[in-house]
C-alpha positions in Angstrom: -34.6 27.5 -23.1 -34.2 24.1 -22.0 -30.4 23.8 -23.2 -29.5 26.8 -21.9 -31.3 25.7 -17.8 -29.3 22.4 -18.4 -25.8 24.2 -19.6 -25.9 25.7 -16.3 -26.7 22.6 -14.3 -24.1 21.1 -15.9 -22.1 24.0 -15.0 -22.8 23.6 -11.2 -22.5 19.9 -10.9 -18.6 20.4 -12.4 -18.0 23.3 -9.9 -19.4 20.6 -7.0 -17.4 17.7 -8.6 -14.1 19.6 -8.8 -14.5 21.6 -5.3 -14.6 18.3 -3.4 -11.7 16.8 -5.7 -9.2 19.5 -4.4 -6.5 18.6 -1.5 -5.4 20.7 0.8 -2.3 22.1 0.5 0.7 20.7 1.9 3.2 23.1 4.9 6.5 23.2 3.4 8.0 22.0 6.5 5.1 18.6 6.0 6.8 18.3 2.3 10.2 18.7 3.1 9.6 15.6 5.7 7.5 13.2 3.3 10.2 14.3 0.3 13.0 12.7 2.7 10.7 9.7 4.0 10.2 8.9 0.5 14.1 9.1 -0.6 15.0 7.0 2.2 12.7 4.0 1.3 13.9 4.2 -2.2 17.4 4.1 -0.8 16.8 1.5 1.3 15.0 -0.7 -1.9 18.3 0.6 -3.8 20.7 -1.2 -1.6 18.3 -4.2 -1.1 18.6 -4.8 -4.6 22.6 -4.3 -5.1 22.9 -6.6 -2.3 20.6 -9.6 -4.1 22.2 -8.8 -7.6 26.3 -9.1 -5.9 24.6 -12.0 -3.9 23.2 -13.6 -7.1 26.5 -12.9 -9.0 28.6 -15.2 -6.3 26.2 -17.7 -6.1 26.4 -18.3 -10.2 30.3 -18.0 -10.0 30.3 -20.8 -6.8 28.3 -23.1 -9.5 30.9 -22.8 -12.5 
């Protein structure tokens, strides 16, 4: 009966190991604001890099 005792401890340690894995679930109002937050800093990284790629363009044409 050994394999059958150590199924089931292995059983229980998983239900342990994934109980203290889960997060706690997220308001709608908290995801709405952390969706946004996160859109806003991509944005920001968005135009950061248009603005060194159009500044890197006129720097090579000034060179010519």
């Amino acid at each position: 009966m050994t394999r059958g005792n150590q199924r089931e401890q292995d059983r229980l340690k998983a239900q342990k190991k994934l109980a203290g894995q889960k997060k706690p679930k997220e308001s709608a109002a908290n995801l709405a604001k952390r969706k946004e937050a996160d859109a806003e800093i991509l944005r920001a990284k968005q135009k950061k890099k248009e603005e060194e790629k159009a500044a890197g363009s006129g720097a090579a044409d000034s060179k010519k």
